[in-house]
Structures are given as structure tokens and as C-alpha cells.
GUNUTOR-532140 format. One record per residue: residue number from 0; residue in one letter; x, y, z of N, C-alpha, C in turn. Coordinates in steps of 0.02 Angstrom, whole numbers. Atoms other than C-alpha are relative to their C-alpha. Layout:
N
<node NUM A <X Y Z> <X Y Z> <X Y Z>>
...
This chain:
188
<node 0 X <-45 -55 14> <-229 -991 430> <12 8 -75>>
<node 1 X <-30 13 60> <-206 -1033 252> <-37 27 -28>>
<node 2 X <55 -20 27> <-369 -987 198> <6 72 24>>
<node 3 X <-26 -81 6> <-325 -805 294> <18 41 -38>>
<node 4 X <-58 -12 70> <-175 -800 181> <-43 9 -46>>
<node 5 X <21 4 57> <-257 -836 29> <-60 66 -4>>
<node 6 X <50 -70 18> <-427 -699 54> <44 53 6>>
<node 7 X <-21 -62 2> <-317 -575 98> <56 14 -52>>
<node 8 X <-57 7 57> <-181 -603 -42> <-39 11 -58>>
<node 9 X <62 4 45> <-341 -610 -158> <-16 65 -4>>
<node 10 X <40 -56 24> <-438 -470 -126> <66 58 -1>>
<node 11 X <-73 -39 27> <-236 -368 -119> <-11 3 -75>>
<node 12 X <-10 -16 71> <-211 -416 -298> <-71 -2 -29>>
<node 13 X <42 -39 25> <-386 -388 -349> <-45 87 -11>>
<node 14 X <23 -70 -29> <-376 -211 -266> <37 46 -86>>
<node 15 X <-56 -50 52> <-245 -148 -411> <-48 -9 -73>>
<node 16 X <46 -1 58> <-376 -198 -582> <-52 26 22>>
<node 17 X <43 -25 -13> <-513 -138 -485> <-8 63 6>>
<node 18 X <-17 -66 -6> <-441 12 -460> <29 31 -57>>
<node 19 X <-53 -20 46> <-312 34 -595> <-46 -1 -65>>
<node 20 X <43 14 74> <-425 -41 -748> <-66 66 24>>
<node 21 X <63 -41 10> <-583 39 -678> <4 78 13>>
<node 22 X <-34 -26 14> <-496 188 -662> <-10 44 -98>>
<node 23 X <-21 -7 79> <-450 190 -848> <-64 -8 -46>>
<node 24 X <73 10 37> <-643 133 -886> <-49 59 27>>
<node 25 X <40 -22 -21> <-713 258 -785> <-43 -7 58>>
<node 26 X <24 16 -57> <-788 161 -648> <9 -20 56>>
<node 27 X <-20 2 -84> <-668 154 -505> <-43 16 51>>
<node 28 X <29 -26 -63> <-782 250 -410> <-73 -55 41>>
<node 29 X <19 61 -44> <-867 82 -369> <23 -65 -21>>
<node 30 X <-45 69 -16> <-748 -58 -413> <50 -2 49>>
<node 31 X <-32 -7 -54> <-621 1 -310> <-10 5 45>>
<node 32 X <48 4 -54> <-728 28 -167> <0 -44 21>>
<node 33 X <25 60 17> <-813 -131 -201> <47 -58 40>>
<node 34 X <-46 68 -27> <-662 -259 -171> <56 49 71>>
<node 35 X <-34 -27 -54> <-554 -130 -55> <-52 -6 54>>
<node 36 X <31 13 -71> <-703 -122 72> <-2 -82 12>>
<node 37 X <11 70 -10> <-725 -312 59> <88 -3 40>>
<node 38 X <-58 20 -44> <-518 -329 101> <-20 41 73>>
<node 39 X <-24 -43 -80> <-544 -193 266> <-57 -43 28>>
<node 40 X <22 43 -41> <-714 -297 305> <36 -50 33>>
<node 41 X <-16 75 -7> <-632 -465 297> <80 16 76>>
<node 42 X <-69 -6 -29> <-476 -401 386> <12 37 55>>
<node 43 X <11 -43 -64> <-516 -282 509> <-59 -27 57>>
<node 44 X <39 8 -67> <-625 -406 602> <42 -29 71>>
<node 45 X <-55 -18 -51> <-576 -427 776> <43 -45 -12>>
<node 46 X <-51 72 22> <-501 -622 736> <33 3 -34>>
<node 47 X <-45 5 29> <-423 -572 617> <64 68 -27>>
<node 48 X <-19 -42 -15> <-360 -403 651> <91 4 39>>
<node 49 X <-78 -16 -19> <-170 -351 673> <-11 52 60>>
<node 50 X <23 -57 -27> <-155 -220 815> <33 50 -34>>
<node 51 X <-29 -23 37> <-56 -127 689> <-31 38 -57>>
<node 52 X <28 -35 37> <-181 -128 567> <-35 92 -23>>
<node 53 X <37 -41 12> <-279 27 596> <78 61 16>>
<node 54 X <-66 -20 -10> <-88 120 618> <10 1 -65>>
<node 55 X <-36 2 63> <-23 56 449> <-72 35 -51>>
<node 56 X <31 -29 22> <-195 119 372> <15 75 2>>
<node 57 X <10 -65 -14> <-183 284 424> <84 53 -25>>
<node 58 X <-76 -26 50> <24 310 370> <-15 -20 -45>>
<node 59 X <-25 -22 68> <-3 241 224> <-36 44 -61>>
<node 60 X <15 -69 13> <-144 346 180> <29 79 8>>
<node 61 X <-51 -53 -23> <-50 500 237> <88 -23 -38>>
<node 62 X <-66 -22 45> <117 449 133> <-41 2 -68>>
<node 63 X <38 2 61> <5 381 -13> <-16 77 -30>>
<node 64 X <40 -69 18> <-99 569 -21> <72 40 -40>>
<node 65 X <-72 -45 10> <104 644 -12> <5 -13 -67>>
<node 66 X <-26 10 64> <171 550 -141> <-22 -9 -53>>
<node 67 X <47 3 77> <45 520 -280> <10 84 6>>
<node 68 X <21 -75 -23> <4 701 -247> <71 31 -31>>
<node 69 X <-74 -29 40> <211 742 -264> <-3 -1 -72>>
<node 70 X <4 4 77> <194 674 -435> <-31 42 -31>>
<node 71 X <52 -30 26> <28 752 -500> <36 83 -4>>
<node 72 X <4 -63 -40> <114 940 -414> <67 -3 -61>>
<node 73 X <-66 -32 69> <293 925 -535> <-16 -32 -46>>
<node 74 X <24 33 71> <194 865 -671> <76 -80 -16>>
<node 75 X <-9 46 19> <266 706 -672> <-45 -66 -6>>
<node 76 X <42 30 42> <104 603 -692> <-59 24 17>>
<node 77 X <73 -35 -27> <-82 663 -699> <-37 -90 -21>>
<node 78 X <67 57 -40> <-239 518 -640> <-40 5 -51>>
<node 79 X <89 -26 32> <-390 480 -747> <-34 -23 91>>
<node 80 X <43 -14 -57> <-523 497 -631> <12 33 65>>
<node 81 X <-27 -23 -56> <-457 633 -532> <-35 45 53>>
<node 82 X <64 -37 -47> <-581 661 -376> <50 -7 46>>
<node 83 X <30 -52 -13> <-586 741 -281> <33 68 -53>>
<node 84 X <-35 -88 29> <-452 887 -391> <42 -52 -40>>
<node 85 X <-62 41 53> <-332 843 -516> <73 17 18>>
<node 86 X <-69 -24 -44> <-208 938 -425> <1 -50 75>>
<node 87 X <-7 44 -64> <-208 796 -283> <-20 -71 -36>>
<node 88 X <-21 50 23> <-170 607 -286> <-91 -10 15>>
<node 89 X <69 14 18> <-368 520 -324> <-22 -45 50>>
<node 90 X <22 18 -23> <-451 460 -224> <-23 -105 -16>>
<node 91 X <-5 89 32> <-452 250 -320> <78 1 21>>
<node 92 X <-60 20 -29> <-261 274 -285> <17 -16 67>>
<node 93 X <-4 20 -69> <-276 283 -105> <-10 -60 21>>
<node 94 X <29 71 1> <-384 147 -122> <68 -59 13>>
<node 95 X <-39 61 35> <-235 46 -191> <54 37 92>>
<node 96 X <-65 -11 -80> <-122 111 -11> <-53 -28 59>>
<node 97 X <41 27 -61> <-267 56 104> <1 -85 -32>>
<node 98 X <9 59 -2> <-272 -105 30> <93 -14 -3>>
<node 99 X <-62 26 -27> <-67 -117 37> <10 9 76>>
<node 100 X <21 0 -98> <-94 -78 239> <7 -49 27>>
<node 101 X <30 54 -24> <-188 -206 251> <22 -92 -13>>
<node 102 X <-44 87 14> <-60 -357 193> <73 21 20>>
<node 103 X <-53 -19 -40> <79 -267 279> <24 -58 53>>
<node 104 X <-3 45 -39> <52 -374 427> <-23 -72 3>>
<node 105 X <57 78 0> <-46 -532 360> <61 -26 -57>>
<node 106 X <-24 45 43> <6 -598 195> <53 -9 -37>>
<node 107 X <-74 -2 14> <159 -518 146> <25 12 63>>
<node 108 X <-20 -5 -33> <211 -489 301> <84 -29 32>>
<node 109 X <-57 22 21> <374 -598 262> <43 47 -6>>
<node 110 X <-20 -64 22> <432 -450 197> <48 36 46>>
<node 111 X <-22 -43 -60> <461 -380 373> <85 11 -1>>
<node 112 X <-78 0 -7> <637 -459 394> <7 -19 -56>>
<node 113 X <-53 -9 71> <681 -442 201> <-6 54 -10>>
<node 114 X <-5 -69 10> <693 -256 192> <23 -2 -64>>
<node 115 X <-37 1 56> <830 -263 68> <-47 -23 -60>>
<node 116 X <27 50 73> <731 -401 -55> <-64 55 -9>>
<node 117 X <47 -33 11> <581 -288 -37> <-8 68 -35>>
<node 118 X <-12 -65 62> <646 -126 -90> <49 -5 -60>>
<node 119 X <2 -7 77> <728 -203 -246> <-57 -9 -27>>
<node 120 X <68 -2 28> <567 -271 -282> <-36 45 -16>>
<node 121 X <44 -76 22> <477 -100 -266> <32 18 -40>>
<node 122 X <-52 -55 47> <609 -13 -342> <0 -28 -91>>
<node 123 X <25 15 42> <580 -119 -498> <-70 -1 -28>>
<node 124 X <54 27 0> <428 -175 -470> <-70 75 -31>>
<node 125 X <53 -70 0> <329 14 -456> <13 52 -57>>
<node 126 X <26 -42 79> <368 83 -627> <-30 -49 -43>>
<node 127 X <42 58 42> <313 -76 -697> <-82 16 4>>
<node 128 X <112 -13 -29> <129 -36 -608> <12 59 -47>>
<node 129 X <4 -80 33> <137 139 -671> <1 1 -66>>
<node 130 X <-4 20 43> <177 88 -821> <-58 -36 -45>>
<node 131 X <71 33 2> <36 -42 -826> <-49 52 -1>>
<node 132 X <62 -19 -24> <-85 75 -754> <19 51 -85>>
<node 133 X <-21 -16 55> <-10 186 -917> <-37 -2 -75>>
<node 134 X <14 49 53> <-70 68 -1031> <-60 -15 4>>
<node 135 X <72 -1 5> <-233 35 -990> <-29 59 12>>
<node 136 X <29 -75 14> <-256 243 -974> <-29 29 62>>
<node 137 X <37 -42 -49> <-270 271 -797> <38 40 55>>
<node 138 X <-44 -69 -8> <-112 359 -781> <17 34 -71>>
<node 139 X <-55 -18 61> <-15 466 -911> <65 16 47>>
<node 140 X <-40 -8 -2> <145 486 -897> <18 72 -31>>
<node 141 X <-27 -69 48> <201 682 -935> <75 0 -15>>
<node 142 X <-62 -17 -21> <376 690 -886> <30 -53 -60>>
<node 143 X <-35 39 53> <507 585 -1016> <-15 -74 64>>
<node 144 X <0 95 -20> <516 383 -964> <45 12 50>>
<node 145 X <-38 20 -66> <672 385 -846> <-14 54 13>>
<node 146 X <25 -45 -63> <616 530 -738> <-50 -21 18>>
<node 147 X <55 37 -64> <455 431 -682> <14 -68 21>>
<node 148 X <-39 73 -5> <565 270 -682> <56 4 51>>
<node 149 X <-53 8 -31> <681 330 -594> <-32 32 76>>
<node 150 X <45 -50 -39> <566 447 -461> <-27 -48 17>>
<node 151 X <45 32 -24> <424 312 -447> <32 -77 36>>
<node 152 X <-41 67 -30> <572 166 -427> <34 18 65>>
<node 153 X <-25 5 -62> <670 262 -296> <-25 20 46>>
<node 154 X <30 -18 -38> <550 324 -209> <-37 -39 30>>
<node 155 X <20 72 -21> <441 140 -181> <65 -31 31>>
<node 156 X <-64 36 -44> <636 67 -148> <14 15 49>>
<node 157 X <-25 -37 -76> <637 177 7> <-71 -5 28>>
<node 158 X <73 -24 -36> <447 196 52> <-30 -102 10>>
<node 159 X <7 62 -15> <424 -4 45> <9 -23 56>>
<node 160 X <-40 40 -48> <547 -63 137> <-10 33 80>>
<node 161 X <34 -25 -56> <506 85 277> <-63 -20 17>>
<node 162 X <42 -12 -12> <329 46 288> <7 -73 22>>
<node 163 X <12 74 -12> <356 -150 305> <59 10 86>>
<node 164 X <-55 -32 -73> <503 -71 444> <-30 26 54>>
<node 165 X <49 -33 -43> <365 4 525> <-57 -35 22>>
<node 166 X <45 47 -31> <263 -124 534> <8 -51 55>>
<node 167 X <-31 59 -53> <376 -233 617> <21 23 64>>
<node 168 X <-25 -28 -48> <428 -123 728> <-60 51 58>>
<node 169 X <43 -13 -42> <283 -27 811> <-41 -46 10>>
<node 170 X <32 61 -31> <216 -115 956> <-101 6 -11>>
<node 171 X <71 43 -4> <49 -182 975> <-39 16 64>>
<node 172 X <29 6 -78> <-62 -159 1140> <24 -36 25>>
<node 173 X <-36 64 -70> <20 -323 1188> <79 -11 0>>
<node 174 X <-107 13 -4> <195 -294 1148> <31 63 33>>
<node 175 X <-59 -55 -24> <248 -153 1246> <38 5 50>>
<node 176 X <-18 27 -45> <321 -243 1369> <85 -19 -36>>
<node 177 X <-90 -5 41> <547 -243 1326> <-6 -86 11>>
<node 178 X <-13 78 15> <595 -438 1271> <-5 -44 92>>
<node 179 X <-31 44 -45> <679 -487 1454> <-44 17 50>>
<node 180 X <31 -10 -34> <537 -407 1560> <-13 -40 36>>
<node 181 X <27 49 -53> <445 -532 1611> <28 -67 30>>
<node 182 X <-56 36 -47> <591 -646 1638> <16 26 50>>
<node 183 X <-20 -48 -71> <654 -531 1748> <-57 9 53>>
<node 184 X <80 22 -70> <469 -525 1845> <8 -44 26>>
<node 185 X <10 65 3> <493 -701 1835> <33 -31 63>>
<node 186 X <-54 19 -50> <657 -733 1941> <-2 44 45>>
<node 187 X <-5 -36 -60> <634 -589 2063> <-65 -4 44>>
């Protein structure tokens, strides 16, 4: 199990320089790839597959597209490498929401029951990235400093903590059965 942990905690934080740096170099369009398909190989096989997974892929693509996308639309930050349009969130960013999916239920998955600790964390934590990504040139920032600090923090402090809320909470093929069920089968 440990060794689980660890590849999938790995190729997570190697998803954000692969994406973010190469990105800013120009060649996201196969570093990010590159280590994001390796996390959905490694993680989407059946052993080691959440039933959740292919669920949390698919919201957080679909908020990811929203909210990068929100930004890019009130000019509050434009993408290098913006494929498919520059008017829509890029296609290496998504990247970086399919590989947070995918440690939803595995390696951070702790997370679940710390809601609270999780969306201060974002809420700090996600202008710091932005920031980063900033800096090595594979965002800009248009808008002044606290309007994407304050936008990209409260908007991760709420979209975190929901998505780890959502993980914990939609069932599984094998959980849709209510807690006392099969007690109750049990004694009658």
C-alpha cells in the first residue's frame, strides 16, 4: 500500500512542473501528457482503481474547463500555450485537474474528513501556484495582485473542500447499500 501512496503522490506532484514549467518552455504539449497519462495508467488499473475515480475525472474536468476558463473570460489571467483558443482554459491546465482527480481518493484522500484544513490550504495555497506558474511564464497575471489572490484563493477554498466532499460522499458500485442494511437482513 505504501508504495501505492508514494507512485501516486509522485507522479501528482510531478504533474504541476510538467505542466506548469513546460508550459512556460513551450513543451507541455508532451510533458504534461507524458507524466499525467503515466498517473491515469498507473491508477486507473483495475487493482488499483477507486470506483469513484472515473466520476471525480470527469467533474473535475468540467469545473477545471469552468473555472480556468472564468478567469481567461474577465481577463483576470491569460495561459501560455493556449490550445486549443486563448479564450478557454488550455488544455496542460486540465491536465493539472485530471491528475488532482486522481489523488482525490488515493493519496490525499485524508483530506476527505478535513474539509475545513483543506480549504484553508487551497485558499492559500492556489495563489501561491498561480503565482509560481507566474514566474516561470506560464501564466500572466492581468488583473492587479489582490483580485487574482483573492478570486483564485476563494474560489480553490470552496472548490477543494467540495470536490474532496464529493468524493467522500458519492457511492461506489459497492456502497449503495444505507449503513444498517444488512444488519437489518441480518436479524430478520
Amino acid at each position: 500500500m505504501k508504495r501505492d501512496f508514494w507512485i501516486n503522490q509522485g507522479l501528482f506532484q510531478l504533474s504541476w512542473p510538467a505542466c506548469v514549467v513546460g508550459a512556460a518552455w513551450g513543451i507541455a504539449g508532451w510533458t504534461g501528457p507524458a507524466v499525467v497519462l503515466a498517473l491515469v495508467f498507473w491508477q486507473l488499473q483495475p487493482r488499483r482503481r477507486h470506483p469513484n475515480d472515473w466520476r471525480m475525472i470527469a467533474l473535475c474536468l468540467g469545473l477545471g474547463f469552468a473555472l480556468d476558463t472564468l478567469w481567461v473570460q474577465v481577463g483576470l489571467l491569460a495561459f501560455a500555450m493556449p490550445w486549443p483558443s486563448d479564450q478557454f482554459a488550455p488544455f496542460w491546465i486540465l491536465l493539472l485537474w485530471v491528475a488532482l482527480a486522481l489523488v482525490l481518493n488515493h493519496s490525499m484522500s485524508v483530506f476527505k474528513g478535513r474539509l475545513l484544513l483543506i480549504g484553508l490550504l487551497a485558499a492559500v495555497g492556489s495563489p501561491m501556484s498561480y503565482f509560481a506558474g507566474s514566474r516561470f511564464g506560464a501564466v500572466e497575471w492581468l488583473a492587479p495582485a489582490w483580485q487574482v489572490v483573492l478570486a483564485t484563493g476563494l474560489s480553490w477554498g470552496l472548490v477543494l473542500p467540495a470536490l474532496f466532499w464529493l468524493a467522500r460522499r458519492s457511492p461506489g458500485k459497492h456502497d449503495r447499500r444505507k449503513p444498517n442494511e444488512s444488519i437489518s437482513r441480518s436479524v430478520t
